[in-house]
matplotlib code that plots the C-alpha trace (Angstrom):
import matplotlib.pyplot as plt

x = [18.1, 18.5, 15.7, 13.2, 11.2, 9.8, 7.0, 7.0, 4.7, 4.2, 2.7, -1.2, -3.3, -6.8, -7.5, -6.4, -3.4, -2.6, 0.8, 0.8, 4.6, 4.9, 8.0, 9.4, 10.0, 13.1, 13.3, 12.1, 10.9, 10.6, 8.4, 7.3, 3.9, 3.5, 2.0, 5.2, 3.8, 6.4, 6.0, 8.2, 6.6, 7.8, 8.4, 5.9, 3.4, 1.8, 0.4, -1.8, -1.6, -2.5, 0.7, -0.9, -3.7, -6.5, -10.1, -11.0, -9.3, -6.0, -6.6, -4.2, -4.5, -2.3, -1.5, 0.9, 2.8, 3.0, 4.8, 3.2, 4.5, 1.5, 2.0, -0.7, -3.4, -6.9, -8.7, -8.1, -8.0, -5.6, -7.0, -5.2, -7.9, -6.3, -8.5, -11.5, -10.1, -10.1, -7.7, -8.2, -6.0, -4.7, -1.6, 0.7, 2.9, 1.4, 1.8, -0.5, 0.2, -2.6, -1.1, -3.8, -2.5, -2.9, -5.8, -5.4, -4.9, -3.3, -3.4, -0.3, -0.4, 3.1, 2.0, -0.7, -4.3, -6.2, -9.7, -9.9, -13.3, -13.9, -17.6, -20.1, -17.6, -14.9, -12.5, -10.1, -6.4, -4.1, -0.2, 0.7, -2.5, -2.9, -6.2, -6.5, -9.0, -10.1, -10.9, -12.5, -15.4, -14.9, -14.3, -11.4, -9.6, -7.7, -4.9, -1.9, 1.6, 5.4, 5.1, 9.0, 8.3, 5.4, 7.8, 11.3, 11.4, 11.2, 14.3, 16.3, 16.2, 13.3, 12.7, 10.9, 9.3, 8.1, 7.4, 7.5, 9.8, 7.2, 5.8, 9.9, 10.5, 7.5]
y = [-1.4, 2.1, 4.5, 1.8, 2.2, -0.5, -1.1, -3.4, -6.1, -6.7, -3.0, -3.1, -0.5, 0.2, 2.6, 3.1, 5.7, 6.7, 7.8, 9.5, 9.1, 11.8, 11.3, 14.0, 14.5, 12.7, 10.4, 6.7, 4.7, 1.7, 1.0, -2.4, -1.9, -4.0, -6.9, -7.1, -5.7, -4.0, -0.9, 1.2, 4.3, 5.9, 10.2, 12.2, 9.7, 9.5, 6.5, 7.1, 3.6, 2.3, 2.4, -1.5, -3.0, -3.7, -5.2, -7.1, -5.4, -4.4, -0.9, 1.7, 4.8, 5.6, 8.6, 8.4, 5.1, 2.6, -1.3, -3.7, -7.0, -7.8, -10.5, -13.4, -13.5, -15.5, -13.9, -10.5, -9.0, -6.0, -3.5, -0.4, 2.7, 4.7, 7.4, 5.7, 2.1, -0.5, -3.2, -6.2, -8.8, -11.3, -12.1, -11.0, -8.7, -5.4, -2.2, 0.8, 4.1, 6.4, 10.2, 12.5, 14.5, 11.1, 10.4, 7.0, 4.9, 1.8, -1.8, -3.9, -7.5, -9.7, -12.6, -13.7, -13.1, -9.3, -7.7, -4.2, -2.4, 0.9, 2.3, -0.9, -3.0, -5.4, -7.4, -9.5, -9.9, -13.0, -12.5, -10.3, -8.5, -4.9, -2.5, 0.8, 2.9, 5.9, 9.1, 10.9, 8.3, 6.1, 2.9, 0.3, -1.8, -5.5, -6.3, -8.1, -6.2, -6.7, -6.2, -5.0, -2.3, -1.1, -2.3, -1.7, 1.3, -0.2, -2.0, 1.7, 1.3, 2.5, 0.0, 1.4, -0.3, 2.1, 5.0, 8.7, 11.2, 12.8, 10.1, 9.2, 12.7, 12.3]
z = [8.3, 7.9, 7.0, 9.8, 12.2, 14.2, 16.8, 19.5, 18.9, 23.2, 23.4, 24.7, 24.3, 25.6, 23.0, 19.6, 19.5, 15.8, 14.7, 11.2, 9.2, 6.2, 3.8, 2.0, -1.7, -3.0, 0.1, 1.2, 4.4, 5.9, 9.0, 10.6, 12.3, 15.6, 14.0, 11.8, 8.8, 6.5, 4.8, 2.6, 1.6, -1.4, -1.8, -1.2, 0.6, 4.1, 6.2, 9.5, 11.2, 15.3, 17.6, 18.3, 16.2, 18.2, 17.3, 14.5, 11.5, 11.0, 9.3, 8.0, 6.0, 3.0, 1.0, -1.4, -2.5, -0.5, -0.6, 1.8, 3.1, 5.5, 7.9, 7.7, 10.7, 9.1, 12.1, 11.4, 7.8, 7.0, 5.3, 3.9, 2.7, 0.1, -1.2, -3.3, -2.6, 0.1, 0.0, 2.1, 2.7, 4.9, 4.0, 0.7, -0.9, -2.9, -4.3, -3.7, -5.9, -4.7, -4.9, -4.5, -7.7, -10.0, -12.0, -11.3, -8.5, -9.2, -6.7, -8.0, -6.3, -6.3, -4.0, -2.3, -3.0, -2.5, -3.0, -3.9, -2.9, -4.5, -4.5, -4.9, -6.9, -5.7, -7.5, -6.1, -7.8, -8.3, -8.6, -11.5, -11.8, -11.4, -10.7, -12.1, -10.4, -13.0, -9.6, -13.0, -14.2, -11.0, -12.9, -12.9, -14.9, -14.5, -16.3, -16.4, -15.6, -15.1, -11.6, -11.3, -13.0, -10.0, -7.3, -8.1, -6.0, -2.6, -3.6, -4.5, -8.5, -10.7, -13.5, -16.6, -19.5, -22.9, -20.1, -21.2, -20.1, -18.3, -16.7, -15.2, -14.1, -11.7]

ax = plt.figure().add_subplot(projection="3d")
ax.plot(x, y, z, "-o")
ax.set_aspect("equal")
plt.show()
């Protein structure tokens, strides 16, 4: 696929070597980490992630928006840190829209089963639900969402329901 890049899954590392991506304004990409992970980062965003996962917990770093499809291990959780949230998984499909600009950051879940961990609180989301994380008064909300309309983009189409102008041009 074009826009990918891929890591071996056979590469051993005695130490954790971190590669940081950054995608630029107006552009998109795809990288499968060496456990197979997916992720399609959206403009603008960053993810710091291990060359091999090694350990107990299979931990990135995102900046930005990020689309995860994280490849199930029970033993070891995957956990992305984005800002003021943790989300810990072990095997789904989600949305993470944490741009250091935004107010908000917002955990959209498709399939599978996550907890989001943001100060002392946690919640944990079923398909179709979505966090909001207020960065001003540090609390959250759950609610039920269209979850197209948070994931279209990986797919190259933006699909918008009652949005403002404003809110599209970003």
């Amino acid at each position: 696929r074009e826009n990918t890049l891929v890591y071996g899954a056979g590469v051993k590392a005695e130490k954790v070597e971190y590669h940081m991506i950054r995608v630029p304004r107006g552009a998109e990409y795809n990288l499968q980490l060496s456990d197979n992970t997916r992720v399609f980062l959206n403009a603008g965003s960053s993810l710091r992630y291990p060359v091999s996962f090694t350990g107990n917990v299979r931990e990135v770093f995102l900046s930005g928006e990020g689309y995860f499809e994280v490849t199930k291990d029970a033993t070891r959780p995957f956990v992305v840190k984005a800002e003021e949230i943790e989300v810990r998984v072990l095997g789904t499909s989600f949305n993470v829209n944490a741009y250091p600009e935004e107010k908000v950051i917002e955990t959209t879940l498709v399939n599978g089963k996550v907890q989001v961990d943001h100060g002392t609180k946690e919640n944990v989301l079923t398909p179709g639900m979505q966090l909001v994380y207020d960065r001003i008064n540090g609390k959250s909300d759950v609610r039920e969402v269209d979850t197209e309309v948070y994931t279209s983009w990986k797919d190259g189409y933006y699909y918008f329901k009652r949005e403002s102008l404003e809110k599209i041009m970003d």
